[in-house]
PQR file with spaces between the fields and no chain letter, atoms N, CA, C, O and H, PARSE charges and radii, in Angstrom:
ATOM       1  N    UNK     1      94.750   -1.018  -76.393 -0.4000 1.5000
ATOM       2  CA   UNK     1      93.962   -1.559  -75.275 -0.0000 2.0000
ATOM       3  C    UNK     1      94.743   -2.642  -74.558  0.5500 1.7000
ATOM       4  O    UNK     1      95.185   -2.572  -73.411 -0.5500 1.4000
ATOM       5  N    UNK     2      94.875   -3.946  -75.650 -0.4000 1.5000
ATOM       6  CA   UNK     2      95.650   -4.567  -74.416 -0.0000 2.0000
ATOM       7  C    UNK     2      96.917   -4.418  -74.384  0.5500 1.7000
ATOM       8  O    UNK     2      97.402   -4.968  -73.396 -0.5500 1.4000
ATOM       9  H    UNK     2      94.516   -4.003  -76.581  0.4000 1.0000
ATOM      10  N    UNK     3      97.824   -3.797  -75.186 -0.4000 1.5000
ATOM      11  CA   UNK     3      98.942   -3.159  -75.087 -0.0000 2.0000
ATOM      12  C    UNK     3      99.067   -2.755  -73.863  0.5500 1.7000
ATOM      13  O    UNK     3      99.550   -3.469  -72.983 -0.5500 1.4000
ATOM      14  H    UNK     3      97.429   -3.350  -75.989  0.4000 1.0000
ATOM      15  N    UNK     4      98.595   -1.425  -73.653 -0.4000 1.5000
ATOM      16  CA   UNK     4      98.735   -0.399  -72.389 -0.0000 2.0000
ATOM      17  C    UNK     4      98.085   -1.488  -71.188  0.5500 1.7000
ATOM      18  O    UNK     4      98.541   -1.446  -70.045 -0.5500 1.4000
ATOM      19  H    UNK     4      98.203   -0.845  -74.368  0.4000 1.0000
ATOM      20  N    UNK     5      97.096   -2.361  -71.520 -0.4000 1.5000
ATOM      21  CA   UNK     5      96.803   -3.260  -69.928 -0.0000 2.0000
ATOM      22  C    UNK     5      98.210   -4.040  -69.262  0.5500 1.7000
ATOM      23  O    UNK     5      98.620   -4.050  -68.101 -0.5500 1.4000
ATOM      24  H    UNK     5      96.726   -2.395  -72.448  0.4000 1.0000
ATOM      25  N    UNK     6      98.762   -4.688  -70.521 -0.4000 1.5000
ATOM      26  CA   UNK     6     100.025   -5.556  -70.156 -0.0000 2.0000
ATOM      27  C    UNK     6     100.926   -4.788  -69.696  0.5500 1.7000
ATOM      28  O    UNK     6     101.641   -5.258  -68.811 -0.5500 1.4000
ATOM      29  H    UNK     6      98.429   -4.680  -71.463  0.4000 1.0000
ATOM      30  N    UNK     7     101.126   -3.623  -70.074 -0.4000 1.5000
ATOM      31  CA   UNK     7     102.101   -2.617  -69.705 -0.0000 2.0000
ATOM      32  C    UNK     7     102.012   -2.373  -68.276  0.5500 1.7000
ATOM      33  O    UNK     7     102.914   -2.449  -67.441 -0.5500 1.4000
ATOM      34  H    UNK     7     100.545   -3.241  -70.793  0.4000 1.0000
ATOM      35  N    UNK     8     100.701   -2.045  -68.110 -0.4000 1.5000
ATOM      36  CA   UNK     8     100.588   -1.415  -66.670 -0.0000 2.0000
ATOM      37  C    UNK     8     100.647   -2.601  -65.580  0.5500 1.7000
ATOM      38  O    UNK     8     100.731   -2.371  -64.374 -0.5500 1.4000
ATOM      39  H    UNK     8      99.969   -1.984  -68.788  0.4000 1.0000
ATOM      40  N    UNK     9     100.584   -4.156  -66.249 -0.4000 1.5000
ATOM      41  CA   UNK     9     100.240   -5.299  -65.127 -0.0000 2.0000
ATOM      42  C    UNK     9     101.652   -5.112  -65.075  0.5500 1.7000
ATOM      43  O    UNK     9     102.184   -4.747  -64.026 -0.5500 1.4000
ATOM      44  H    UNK     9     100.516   -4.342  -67.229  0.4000 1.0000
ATOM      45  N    UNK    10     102.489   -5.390  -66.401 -0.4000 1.5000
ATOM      46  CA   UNK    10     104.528   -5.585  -65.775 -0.0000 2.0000
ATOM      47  C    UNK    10     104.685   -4.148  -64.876  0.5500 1.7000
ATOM      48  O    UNK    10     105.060   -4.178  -63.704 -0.5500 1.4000
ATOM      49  H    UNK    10     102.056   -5.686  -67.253  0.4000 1.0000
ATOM      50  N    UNK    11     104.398   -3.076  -65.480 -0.4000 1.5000
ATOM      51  CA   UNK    11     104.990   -2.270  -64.264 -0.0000 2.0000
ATOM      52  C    UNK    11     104.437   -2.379  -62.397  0.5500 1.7000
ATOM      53  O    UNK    11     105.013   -2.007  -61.375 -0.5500 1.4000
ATOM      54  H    UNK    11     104.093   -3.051  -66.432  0.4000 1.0000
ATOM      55  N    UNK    12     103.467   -2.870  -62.555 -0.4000 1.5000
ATOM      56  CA   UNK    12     102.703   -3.338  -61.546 -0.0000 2.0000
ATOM      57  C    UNK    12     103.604   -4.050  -60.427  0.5500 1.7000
ATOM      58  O    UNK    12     103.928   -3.697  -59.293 -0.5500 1.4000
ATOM      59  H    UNK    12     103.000   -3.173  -63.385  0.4000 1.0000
ATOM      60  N    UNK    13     103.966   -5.538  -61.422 -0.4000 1.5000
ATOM      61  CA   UNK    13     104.608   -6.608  -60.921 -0.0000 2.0000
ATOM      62  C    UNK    13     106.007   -6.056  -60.676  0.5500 1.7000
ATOM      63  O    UNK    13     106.469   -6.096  -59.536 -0.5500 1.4000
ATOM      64  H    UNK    13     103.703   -5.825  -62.344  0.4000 1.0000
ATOM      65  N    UNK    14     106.626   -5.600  -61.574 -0.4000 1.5000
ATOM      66  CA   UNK    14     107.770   -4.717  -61.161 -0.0000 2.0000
ATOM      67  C    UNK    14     107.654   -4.111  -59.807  0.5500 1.7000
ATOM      68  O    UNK    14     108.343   -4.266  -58.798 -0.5500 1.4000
ATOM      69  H    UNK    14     106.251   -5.567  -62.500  0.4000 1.0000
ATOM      70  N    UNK    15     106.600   -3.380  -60.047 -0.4000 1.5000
ATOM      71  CA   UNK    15     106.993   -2.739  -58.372 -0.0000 2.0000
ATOM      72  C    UNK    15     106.738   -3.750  -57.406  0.5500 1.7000
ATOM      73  O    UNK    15     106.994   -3.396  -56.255 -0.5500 1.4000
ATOM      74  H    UNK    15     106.041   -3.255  -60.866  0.4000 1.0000
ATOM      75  N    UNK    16     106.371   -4.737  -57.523 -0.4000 1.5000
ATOM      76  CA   UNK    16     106.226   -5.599  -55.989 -0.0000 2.0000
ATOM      77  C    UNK    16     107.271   -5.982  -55.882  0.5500 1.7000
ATOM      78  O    UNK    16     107.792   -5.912  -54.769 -0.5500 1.4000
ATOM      79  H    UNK    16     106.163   -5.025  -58.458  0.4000 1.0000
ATOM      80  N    UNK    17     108.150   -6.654  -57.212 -0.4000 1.5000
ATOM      81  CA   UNK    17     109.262   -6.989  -57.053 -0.0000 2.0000
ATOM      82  C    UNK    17     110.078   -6.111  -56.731  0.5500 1.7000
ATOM      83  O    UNK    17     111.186   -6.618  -56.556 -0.5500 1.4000
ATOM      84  H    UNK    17     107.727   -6.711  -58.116  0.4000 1.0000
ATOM      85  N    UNK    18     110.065   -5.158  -56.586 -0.4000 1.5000
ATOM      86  CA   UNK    18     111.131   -3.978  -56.332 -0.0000 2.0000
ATOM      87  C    UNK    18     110.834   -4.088  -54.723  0.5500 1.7000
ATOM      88  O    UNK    18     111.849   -4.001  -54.031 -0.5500 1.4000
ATOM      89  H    UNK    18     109.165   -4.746  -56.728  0.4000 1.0000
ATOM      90  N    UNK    19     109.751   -4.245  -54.110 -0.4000 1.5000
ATOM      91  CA   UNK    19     108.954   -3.624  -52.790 -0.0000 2.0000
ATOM      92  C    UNK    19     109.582   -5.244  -52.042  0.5500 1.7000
ATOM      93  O    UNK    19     109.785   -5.246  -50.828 -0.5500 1.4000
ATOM      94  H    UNK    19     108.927   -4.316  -54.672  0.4000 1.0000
ATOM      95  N    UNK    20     109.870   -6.641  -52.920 -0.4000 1.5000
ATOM      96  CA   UNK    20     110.146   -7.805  -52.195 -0.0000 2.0000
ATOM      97  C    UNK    20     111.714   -7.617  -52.106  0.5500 1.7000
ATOM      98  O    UNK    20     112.219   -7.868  -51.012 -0.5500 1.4000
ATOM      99  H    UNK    20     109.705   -6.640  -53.907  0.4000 1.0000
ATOM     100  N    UNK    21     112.323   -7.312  -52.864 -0.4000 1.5000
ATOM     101  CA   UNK    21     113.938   -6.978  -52.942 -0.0000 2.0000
ATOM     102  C    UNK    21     114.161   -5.799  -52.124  0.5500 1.7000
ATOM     103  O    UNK    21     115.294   -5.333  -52.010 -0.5500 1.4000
ATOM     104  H    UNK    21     111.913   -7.108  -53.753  0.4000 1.0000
């Protein structure tokens, strides 16, 4: 449960950071 939540918030944040770079 909160495994897979944290997972999906970093890939999340990842992509914005990918989308700000």
């Amino acid at each position: 449960g909160i495994i897979v939540i944290s997972w999906l918030v970093t890939l999340n944040v990842y992509k914005h950071s990918q989308r700000d770079f």
